[in-house]
C-alpha positions as a Markdown table, in Angstrom:
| # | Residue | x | y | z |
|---|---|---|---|---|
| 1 | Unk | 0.8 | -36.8 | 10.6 |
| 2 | Unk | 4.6 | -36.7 | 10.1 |
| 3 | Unk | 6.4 | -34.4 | 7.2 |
| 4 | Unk | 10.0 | -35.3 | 5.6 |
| 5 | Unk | 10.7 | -31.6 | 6.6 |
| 6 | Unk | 12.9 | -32.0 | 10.4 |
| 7 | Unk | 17.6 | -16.4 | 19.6 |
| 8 | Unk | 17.0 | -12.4 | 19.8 |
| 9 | Unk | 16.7 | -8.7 | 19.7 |
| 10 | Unk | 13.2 | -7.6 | 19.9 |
| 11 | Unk | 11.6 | -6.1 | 16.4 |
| 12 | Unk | 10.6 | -2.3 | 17.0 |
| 13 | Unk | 8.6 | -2.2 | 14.1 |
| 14 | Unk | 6.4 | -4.6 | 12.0 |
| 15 | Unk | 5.3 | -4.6 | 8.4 |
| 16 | Unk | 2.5 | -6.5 | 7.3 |
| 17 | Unk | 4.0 | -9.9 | 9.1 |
| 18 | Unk | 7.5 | -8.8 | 7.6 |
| 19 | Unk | 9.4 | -6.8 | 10.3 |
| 20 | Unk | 11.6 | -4.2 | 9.3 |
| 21 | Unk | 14.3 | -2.0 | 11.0 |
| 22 | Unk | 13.3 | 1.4 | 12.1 |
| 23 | Unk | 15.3 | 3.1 | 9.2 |
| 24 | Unk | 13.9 | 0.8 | 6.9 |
| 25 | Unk | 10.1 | 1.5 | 8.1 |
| 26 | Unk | 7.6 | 1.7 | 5.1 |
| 27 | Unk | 4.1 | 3.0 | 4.6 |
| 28 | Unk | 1.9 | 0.3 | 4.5 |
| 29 | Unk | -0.6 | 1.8 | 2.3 |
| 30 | Unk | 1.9 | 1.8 | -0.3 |
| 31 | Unk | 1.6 | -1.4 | -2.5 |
| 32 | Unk | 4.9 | -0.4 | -4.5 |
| 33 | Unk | 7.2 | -0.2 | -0.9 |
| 34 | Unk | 8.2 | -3.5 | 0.6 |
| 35 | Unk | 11.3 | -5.3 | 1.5 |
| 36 | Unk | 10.9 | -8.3 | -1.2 |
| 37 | Unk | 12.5 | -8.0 | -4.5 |
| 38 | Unk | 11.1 | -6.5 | -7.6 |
| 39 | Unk | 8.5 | -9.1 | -8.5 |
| 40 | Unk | 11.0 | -10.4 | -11.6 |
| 41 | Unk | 13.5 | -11.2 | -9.4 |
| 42 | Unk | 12.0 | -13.1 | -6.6 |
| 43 | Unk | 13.2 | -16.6 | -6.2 |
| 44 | Unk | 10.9 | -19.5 | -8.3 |
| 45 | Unk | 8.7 | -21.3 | -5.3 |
| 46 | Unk | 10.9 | -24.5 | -6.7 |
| 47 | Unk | 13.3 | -23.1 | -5.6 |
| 48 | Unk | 13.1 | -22.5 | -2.0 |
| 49 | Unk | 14.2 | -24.8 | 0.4 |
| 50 | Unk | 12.6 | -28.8 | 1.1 |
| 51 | Unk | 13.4 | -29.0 | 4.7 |
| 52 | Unk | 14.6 | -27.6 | 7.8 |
| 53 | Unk | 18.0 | -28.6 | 8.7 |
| 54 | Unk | 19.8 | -27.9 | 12.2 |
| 55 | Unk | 22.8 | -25.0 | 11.7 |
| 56 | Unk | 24.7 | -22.8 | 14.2 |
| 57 | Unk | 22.6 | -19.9 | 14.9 |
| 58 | Unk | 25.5 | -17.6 | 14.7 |
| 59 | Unk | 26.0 | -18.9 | 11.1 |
| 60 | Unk | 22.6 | -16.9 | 9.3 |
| 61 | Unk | 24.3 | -17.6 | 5.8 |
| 62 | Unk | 24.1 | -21.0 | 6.6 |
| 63 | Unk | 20.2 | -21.0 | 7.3 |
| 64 | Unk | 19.1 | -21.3 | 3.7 |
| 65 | Unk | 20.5 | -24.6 | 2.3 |
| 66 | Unk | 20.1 | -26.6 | -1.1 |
| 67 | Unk | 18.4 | -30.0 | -0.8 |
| 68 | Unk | 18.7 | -32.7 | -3.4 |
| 69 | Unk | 16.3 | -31.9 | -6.4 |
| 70 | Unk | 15.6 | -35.4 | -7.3 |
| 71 | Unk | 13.0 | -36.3 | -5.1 |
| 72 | Unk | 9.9 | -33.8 | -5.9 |
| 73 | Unk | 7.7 | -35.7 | -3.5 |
| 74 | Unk | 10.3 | -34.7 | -0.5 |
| 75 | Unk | 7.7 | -32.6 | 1.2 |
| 76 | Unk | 4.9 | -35.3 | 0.7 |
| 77 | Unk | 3.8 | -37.2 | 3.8 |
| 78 | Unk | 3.5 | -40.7 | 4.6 |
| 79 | Unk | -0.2 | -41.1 | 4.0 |
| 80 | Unk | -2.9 | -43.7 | 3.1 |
| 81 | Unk | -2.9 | -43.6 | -0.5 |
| 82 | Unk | -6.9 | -44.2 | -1.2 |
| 83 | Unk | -7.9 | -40.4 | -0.6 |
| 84 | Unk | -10.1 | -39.7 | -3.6 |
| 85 | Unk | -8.3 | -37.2 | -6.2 |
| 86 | Unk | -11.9 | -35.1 | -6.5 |
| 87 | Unk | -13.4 | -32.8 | -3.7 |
| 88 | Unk | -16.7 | -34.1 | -4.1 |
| 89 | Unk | -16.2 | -36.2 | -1.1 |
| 90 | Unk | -15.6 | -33.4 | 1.1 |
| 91 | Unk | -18.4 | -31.0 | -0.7 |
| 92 | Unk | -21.5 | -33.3 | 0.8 |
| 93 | Unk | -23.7 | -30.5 | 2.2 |
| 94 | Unk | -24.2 | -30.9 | 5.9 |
| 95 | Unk | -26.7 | -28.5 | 8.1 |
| 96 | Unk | -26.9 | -25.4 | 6.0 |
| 97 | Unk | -25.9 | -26.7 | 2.7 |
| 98 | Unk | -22.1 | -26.8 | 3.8 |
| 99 | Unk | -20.0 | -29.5 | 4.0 |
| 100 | Unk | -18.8 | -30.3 | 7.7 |
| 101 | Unk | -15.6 | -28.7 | 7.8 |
| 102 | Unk | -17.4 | -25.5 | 6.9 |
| 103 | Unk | -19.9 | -23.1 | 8.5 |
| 104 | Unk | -22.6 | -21.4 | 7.0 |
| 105 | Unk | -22.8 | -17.6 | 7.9 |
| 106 | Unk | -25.5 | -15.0 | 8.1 |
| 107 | Unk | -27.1 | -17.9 | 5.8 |
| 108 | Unk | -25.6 | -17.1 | 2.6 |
| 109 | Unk | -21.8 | -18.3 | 2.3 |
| 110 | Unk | -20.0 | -21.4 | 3.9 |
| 111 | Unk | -16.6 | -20.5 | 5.1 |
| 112 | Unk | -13.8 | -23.2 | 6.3 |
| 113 | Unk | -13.8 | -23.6 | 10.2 |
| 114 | Unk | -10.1 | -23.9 | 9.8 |
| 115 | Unk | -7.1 | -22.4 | 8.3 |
| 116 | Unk | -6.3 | -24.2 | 5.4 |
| 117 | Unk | -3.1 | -26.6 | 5.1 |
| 118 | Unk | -2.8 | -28.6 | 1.5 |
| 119 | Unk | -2.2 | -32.0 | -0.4 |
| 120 | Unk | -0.5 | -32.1 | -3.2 |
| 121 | Unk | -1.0 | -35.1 | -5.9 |
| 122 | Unk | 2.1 | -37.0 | -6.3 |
| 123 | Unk | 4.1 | -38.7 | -8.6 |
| 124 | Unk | 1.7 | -41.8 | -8.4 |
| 125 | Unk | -0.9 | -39.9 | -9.3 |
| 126 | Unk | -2.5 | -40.4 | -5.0 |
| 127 | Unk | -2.8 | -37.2 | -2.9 |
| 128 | Unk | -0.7 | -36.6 | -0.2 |
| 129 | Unk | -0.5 | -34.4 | 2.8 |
| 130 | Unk | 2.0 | -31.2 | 1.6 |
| 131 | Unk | 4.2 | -29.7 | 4.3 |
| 132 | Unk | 3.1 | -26.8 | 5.9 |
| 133 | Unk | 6.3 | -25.0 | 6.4 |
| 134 | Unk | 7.0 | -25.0 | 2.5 |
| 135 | Unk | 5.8 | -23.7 | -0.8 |
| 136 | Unk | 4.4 | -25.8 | -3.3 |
| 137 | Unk | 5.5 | -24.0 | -6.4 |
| 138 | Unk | 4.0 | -24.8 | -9.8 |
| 139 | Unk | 2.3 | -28.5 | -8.0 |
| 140 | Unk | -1.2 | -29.3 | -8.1 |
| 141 | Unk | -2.5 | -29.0 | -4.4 |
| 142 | Unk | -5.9 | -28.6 | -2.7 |
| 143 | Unk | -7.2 | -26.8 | 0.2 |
| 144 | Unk | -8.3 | -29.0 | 3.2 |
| 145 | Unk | -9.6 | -27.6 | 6.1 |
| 146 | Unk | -9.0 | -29.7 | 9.5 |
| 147 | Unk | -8.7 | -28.8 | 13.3 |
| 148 | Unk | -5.6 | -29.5 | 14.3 |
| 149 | Unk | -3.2 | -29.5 | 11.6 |
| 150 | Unk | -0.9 | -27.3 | 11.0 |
| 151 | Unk | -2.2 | -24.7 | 8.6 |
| 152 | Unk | 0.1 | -23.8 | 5.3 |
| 153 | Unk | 2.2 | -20.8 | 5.4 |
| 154 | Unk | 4.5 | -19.4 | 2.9 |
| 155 | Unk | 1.9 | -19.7 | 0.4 |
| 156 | Unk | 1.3 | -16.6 | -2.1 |
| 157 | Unk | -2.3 | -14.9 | -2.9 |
| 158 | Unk | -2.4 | -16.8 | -6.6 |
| 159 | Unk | -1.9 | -20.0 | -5.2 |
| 160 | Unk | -4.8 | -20.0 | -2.0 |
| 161 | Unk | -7.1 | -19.1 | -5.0 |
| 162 | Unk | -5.7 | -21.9 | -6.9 |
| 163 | Unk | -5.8 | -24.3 | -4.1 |
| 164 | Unk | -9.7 | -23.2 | -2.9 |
| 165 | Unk | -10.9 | -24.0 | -6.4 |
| 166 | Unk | -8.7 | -27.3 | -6.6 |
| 167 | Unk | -10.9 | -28.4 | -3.4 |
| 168 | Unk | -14.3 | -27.1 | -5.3 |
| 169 | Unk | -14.5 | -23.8 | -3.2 |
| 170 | Unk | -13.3 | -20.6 | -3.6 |
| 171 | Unk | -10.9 | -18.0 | -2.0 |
| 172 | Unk | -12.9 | -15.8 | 0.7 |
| 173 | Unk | -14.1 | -12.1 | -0.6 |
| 174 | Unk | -13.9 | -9.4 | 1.6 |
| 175 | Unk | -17.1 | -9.4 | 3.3 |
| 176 | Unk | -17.5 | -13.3 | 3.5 |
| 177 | Unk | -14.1 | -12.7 | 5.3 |
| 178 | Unk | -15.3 | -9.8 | 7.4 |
| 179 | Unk | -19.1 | -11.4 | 8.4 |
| 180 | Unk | -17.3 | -14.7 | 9.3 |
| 181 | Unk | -14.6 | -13.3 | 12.3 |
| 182 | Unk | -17.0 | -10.3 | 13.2 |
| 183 | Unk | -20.0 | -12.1 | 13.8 |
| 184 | Unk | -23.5 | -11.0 | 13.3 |
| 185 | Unk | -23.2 | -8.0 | 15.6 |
| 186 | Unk | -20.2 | -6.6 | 14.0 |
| 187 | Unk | -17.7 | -7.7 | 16.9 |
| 188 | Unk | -14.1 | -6.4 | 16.7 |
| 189 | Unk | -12.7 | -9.7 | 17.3 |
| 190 | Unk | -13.9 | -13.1 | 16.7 |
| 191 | Unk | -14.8 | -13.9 | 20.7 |
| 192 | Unk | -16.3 | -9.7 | 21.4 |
| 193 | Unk | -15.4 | -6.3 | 21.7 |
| 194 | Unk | -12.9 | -6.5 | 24.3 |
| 195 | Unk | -9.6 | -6.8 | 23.6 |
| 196 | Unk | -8.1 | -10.5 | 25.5 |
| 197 | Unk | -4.3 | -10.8 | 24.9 |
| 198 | Unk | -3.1 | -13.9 | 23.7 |
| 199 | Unk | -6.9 | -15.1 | 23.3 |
| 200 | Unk | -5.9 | -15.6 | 19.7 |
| 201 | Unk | -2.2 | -16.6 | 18.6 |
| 202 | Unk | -0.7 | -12.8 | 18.3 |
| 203 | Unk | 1.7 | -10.7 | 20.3 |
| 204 | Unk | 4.3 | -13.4 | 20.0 |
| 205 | Unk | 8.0 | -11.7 | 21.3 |
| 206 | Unk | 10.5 | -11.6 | 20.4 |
| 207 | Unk | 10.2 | -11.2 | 16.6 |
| 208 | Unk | 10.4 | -14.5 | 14.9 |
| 209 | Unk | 12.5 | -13.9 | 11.9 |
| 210 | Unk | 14.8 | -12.0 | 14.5 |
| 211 | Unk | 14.9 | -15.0 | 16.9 |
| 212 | Unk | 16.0 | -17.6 | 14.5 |
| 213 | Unk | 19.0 | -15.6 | 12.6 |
| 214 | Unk | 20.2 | -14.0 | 15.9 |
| 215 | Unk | 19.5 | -10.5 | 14.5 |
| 216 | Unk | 17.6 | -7.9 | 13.0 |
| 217 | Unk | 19.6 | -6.6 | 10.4 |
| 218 | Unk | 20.0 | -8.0 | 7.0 |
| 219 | Unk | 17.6 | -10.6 | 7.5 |
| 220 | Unk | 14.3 | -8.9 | 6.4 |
| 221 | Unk | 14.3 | -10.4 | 2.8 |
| 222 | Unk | 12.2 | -12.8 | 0.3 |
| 223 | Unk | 14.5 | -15.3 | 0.5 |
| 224 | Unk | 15.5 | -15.4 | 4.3 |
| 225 | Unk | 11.4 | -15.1 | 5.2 |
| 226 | Unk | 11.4 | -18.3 | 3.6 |
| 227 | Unk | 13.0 | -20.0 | 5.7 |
| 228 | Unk | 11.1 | -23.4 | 6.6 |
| 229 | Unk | 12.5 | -23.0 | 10.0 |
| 230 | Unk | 11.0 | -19.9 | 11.1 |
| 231 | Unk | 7.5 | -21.5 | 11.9 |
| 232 | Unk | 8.9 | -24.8 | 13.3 |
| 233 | Unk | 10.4 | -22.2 | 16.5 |
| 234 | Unk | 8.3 | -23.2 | 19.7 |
| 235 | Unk | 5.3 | -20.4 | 20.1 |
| 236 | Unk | 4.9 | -19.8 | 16.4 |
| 237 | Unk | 2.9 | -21.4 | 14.1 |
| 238 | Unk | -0.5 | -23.3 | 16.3 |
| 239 | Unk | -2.2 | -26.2 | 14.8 |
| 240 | Unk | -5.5 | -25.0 | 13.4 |
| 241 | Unk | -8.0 | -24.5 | 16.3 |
| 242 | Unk | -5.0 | -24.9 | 19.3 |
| 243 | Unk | -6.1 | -21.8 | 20.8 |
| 244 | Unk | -9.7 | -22.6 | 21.9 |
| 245 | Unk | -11.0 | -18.6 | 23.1 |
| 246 | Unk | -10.1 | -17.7 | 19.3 |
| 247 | Unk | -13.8 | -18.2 | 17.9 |
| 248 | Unk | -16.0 | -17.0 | 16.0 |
| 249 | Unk | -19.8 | -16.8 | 16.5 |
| 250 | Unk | -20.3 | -19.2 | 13.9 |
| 251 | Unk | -17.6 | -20.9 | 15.2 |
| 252 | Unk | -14.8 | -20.3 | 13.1 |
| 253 | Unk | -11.1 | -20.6 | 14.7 |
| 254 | Unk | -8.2 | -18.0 | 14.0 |
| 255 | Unk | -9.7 | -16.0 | 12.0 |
| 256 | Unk | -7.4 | -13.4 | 13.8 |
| 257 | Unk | -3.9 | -14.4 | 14.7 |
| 258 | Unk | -2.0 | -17.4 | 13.9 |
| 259 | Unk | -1.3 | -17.0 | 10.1 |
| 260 | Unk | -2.4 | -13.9 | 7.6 |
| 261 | Unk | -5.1 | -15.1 | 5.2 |
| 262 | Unk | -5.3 | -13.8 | 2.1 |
| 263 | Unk | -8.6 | -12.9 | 0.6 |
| 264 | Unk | -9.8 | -12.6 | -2.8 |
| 265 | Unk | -8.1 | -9.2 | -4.4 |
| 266 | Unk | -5.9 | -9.5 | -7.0 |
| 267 | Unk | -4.1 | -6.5 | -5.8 |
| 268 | Unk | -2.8 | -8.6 | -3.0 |
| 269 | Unk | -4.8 | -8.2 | 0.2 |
| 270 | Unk | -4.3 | -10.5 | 3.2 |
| 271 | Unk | -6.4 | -9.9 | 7.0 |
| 272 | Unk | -6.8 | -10.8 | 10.4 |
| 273 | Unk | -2.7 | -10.3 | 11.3 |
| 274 | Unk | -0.6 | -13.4 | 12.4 |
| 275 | Unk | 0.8 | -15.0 | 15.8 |
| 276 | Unk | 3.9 | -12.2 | 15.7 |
| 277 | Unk | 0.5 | -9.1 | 15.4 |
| 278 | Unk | -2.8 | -8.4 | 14.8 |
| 279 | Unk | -2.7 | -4.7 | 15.8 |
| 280 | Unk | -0.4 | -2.8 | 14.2 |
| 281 | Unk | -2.2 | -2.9 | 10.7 |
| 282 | Unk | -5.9 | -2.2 | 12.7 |
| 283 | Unk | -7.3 | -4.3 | 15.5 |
| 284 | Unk | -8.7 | -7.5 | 15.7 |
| 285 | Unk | -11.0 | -8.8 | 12.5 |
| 286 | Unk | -10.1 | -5.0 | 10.8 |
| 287 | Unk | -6.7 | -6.0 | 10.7 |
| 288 | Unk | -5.4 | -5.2 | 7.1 |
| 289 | Unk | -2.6 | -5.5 | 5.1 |
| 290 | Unk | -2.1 | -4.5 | 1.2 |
| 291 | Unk | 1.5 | -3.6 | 1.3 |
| 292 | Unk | 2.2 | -6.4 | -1.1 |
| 293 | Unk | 1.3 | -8.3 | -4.4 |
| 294 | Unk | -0.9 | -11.4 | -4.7 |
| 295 | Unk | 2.2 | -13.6 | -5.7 |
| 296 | Unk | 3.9 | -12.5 | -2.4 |
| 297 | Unk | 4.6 | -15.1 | 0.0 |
| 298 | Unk | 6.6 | -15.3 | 3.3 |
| 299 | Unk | 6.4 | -17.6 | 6.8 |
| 300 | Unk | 3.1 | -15.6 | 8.1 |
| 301 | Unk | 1.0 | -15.7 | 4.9 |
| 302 | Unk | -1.9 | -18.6 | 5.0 |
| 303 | Unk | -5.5 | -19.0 | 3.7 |
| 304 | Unk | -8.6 | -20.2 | 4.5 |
| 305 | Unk | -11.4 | -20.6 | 1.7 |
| 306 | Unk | -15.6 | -19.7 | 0.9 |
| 307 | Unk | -18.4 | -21.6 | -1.0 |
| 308 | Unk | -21.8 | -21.0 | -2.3 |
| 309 | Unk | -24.3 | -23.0 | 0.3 |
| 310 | Unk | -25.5 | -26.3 | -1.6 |
C-alpha cells in the first residue's frame, strides 16, 4: 500500500507519550496539566499538515509546512475502488461469533487482533486507505484492523469511537481492554509476567520528538507533536503485528507498545504505552495515561476497537 504522504538529546522525562523537559515535568494524574493548548485553541485536525516533506533538521520552524488545500483526498491511497462502503462484509462471525480480524475473549467480547489504521470515503463516494501518519479531521473514516499495516496515530479519543462504530464495532471499555492484553490469568504483559525488553515496540531512544527537531526544548507542543514526520523516523511506528513476541493469549498483537490506544472514557483515557514507553505510566498491560482530554491527539495516540460476539 503506498500513501501520497513522502537527530538528538535524550528525553529525561516522559509524559503520557508527550515528553517534557525536567522543569516542565507535570503530574500525570492531573487531567487539567499538559503541554497542549487550552482545548479552544488547539489547531482544527484540517488543519494539520498533508504530508511529510524533507527540511534541514537544524531548521525546526521549517518542520511544519502548509500543503495545497485543494486536493482533500491528498492523504487517500491508490486503491481498488470496489471496497463495499458498509462493514457488513467484515462483521461475518467466524469461530466465536467474531469476525476474522477479531478474537473472542474470556467468551464474551471480540476485540481487533490489530491496532486499528483507517479509510476514509472519498470524493467519489469509494473508500480509500487514509494515511496513518495524519489526522482525518471532520472525514468520514472507518476502523479496519489488518496485520501489517501501519496502524493510525495522531488520532484523538472522539474520533477512534467514531471510527469503531463507522466499521459496526465499538471503542474497547476498560476491562475488554484489560482481559484482552492480560490474558486469562491476569498476566502483566501480553506474552507473561516477566518483563522482556523490546518484546513489544517500547523503550525506543532517543526520544522521538527530540530526534527529529534536533532538540528538546520548545518542541513539546500540539502543533509540533503533529508532525507527520515523527512516525515515519526508522524504529518508530511498526506495522501492526511486526514484533511477533508481543501477543496476547488470545492472540492479540501490541496491545502494549507501539501506539497508545485509547479506550472508551470520555474523560480521555488511553493504555498499554507506546514504542517511546510502556513503563513510566505503570508496567506492561497496567500502563495508564489520563493526563489528557478525549479530543487530544499527538504522533503516539492510536486505537484498536470491541464488539458484542454474533
Amino acid at each position: 500500500m503506498t500513501y501520497r504522504v513522502g537527530l538528538g538529546i535524550l528525553l529525561l522525562v516522559f509524559v503520557a507519550g508527550c515528553g517534557v523537559t525536567p522543569d516542565d515535568a507535570v503530574d500525570l494524574d492531573d487531567a487539567s496539566i499538559d503541554d497542549r493548548p487550552p482545548e479552544g485553541d488547539a489547531p482544527d485536525a484540517d488543519d494539520a499538515p498533508d504530508a511529510l516533506v524533507d527540511v534541514p533538521r537544524d531548521r525546526p520552524d521549517d518542520a511544519l509546512v502548509d500543503v495545497p488545500r485543494d486536493r482533500p483526498d491528498a492523504s487517500l491511497a491508490d486503491v481498488p475502488r470496489d471496497r463495499p462502503d458498509a462493514p457488513a462484509d467484515r462483521m461475518a462471525p467466524s469461530d466465536g461469533g467474531c469476525p476474522p480480524e477479531m478474537a473472542l475473549v474470556q467468551g464474551r467480547v471480540c476485540v481487533d487482533r490489530w491496532e486499528a489504521h483507517l479509510e476514509a470515503r472519498d470524493m467519489d463516494g469509494g473508500v480509500s486507505a487514509w494515511s496513518p501518519y495524519t489526522n482525518p479531521g471532520s472525514r468520514w473514516v472507518r476502523a479496519v484492523s489488518t496485520e501489517g499495516e501501519v496502524p493510525q496515530g495522531y488520532i484523538t479519543g472522539a474520533q477512534s469511537r467514531d471510527a469503531c462504530r463507522n466499521a459496526g464495532k465499538r471503542l474497547c471499555a476498560l476491562p475488554d481492554w484489560l482481559a484482552a492484553c492480560r490474558g486469562p490469568t491476569g498476566q502483566i504483559y501480553p506474552y507473561g509476567n516477566t518483563y522482556v525488553r523490546r518484546r513489544c515496540n517500547e523503550g525506543r531512544t532517543p526520544h522521538p520528538v527530540v530526534q527529529f527537531y534536533g532538540t528538546s526544548v520548545g518542541v513539546f507542543t500540539f502543533e509540533r507533536m503533529n508532525n507527520p514526520g515523527i512516525n515515519q523516523q526508522p524504529d518508530s511506528l511498526a506495522p501492526a503485528g511486526a514484533f511477533t513476541g508481543c501477543v496476547s493469549p488470545d492472540g492479540l498483537a501490541d496491545m502494549v507498545g507501539n501506539l497508545h490506544e485509547w479506550i472508551d472514557d470520555p474523560a480521555g483515557t488511553f493504555k498499554g504505552g507506546f514504542y517511546a514507553d510502556a513503563e513510566i505510566n505503570g508496567r506492561g498491560c497496567l500502563y495508564t495515561t489520563t493526563a489528557h482530554g478525549f479530543d487530544y491527539r499527538d504522533y503516539s495516540t492510536g486505537f484498536r476497537c470491541c464488539a458484542d460476539p454474533r
